[in-house]
C-alpha positions as YAML, in Angstrom:
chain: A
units: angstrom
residues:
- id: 1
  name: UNK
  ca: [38.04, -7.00, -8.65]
- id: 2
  name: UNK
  ca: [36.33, -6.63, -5.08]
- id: 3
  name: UNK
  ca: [38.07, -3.57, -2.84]
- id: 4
  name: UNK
  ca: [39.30, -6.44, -0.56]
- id: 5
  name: UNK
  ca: [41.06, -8.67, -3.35]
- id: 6
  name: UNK
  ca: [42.42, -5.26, -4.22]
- id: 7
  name: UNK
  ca: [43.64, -4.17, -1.29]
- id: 8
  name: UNK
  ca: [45.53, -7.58, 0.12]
- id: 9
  name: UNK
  ca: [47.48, -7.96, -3.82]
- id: 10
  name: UNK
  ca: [48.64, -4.20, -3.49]
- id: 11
  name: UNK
  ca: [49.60, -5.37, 0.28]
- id: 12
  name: UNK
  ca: [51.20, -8.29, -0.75]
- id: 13
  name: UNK
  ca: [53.25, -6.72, -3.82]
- id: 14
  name: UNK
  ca: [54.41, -3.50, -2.34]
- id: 15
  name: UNK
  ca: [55.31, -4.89, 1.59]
- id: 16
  name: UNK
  ca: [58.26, -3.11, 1.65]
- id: 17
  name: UNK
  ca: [57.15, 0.04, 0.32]
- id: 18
  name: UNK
  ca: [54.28, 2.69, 1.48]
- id: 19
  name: UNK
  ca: [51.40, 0.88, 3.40]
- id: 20
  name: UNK
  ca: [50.34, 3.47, 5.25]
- id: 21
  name: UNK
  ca: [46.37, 3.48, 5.40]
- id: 22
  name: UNK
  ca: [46.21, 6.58, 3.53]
- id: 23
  name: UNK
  ca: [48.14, 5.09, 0.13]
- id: 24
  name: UNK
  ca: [45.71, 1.94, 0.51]
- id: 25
  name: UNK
  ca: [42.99, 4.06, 0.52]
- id: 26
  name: UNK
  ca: [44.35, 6.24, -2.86]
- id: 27
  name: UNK
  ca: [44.95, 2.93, -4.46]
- id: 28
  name: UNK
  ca: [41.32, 1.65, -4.09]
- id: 29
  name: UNK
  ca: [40.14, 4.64, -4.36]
- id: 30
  name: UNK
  ca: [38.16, 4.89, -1.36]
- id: 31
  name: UNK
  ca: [38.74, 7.03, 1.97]
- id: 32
  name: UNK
  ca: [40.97, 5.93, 4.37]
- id: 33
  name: UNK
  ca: [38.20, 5.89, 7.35]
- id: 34
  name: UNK
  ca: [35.53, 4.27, 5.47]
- id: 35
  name: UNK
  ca: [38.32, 1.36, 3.91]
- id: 36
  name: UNK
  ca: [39.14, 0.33, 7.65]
- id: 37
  name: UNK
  ca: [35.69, 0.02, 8.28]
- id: 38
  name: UNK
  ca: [35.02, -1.57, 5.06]
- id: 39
  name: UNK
  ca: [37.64, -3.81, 5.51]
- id: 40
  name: UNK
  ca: [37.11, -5.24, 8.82]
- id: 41
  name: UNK
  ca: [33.22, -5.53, 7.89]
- id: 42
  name: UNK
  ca: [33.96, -7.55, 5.27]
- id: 43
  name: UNK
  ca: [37.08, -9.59, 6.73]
- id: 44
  name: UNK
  ca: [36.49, -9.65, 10.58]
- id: 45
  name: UNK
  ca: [39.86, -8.75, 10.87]
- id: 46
  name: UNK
  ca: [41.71, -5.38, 10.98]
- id: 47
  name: UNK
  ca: [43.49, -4.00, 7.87]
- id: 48
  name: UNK
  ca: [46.80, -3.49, 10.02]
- id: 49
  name: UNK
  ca: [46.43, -6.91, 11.68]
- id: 50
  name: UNK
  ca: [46.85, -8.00, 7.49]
- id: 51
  name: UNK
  ca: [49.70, -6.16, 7.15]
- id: 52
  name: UNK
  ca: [51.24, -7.24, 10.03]
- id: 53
  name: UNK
  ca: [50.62, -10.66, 8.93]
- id: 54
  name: UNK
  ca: [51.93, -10.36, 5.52]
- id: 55
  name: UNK
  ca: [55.19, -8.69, 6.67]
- id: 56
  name: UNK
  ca: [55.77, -11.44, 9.13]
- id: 57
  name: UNK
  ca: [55.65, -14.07, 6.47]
- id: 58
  name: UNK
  ca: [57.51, -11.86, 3.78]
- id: 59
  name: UNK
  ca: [60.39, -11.90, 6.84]
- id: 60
  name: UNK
  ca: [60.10, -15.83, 7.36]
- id: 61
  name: UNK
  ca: [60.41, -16.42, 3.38]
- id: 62
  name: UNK
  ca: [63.63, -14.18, 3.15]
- id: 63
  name: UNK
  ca: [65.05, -15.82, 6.79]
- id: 64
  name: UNK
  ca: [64.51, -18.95, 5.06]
- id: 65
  name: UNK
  ca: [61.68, -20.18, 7.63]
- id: 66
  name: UNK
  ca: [58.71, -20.43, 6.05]
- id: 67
  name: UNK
  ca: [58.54, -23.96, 5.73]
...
């Protein structure tokens, strides 16, 4: 599984719990500077911009509003 794949599925399964860049980082086992850069290299977007994004729709689907 690409670092990227890997990343956005922990993301996505744990949005409620620890996303903080440093726990991203020990779950793909890379170093929290270099997985930002990686990230956004690879993406065009930043990692926290994702996360932002994900948590937004995780709030829509429990508000009933993701329609």
């Amino acid at each position: 599984m690409d670092v990227v794949s890997q990343v956005q599925r922990h993301i996505q399964h744990n949005v409620a719990g620890d996303l903080s860049l440093n726990r991203i980082a020990e779950v793909a086992g890379h170093n929290p500077s270099y997985l930002s850069r990686l990230y956004k290299r690879i993406t065009g977007e930043e990692l926290s911009d994702f996360i932002t994004a994900v948590k937004i729709t995780k709030t829509k689907e429990l508000l009933g509003e993701n329609k």
